[in-house]
C-alpha positions in Angstrom: -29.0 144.2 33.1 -30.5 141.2 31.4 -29.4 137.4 31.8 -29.3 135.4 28.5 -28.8 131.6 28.9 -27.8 130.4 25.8 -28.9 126.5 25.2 -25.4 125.5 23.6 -23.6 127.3 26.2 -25.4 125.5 29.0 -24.8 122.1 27.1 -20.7 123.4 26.7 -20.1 124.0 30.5 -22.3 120.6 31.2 -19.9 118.8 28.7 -16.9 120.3 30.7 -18.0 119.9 33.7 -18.6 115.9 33.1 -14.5 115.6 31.1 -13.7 117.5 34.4 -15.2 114.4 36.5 -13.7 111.7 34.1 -10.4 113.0 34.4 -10.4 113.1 37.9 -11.6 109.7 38.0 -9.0 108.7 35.8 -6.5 110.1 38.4 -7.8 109.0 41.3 -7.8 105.5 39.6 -4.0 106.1 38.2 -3.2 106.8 41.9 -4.9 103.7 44.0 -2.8 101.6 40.9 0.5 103.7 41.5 0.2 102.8 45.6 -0.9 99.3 44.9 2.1 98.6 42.9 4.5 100.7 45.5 3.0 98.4 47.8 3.4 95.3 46.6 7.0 96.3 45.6 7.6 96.8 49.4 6.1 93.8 50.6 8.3 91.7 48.1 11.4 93.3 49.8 10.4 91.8 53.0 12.9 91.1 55.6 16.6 90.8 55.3 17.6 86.8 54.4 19.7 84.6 56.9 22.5 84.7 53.7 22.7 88.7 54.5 23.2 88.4 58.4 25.9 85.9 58.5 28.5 87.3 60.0 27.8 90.6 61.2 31.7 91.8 61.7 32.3 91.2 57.7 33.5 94.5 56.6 34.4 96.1 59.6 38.1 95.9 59.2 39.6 98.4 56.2 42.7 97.5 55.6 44.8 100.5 53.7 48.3 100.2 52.5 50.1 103.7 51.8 
């Protein structure tokens, strides 16, 4: 059994190998931007306004007419 390295076969699977490292950079980039922006979406939630608390009882009375 003989081993052949081929020069443009070496060069092919060195040219994969670096589009396999971009695109995972690319991803891991995509990601820390898709958390970044989930983040800041929570943070401008924030907490419930005194409008929203004003009276607490509001809606816990149904009335139904049959």
């Amino acid at each position: 059994m003989s081993v052949t390295i081929d020069s443009s076969a070496s060069i092919a699977v060195q040219t994969q190998a670096s589009h396999e490292l971009l695109a995972a950079s690319v991803a891991k980039s995509q990601q820390e931007l898709e958390g970044q922006m989930a983040l800041a979406l929570i943070a401008s939630v924030g907490s419930p306004t005194a409008e929203s608390v004003v009276n607490p009882n509001l809606g816990s009375v149904i009335n139904i007419e049959v």
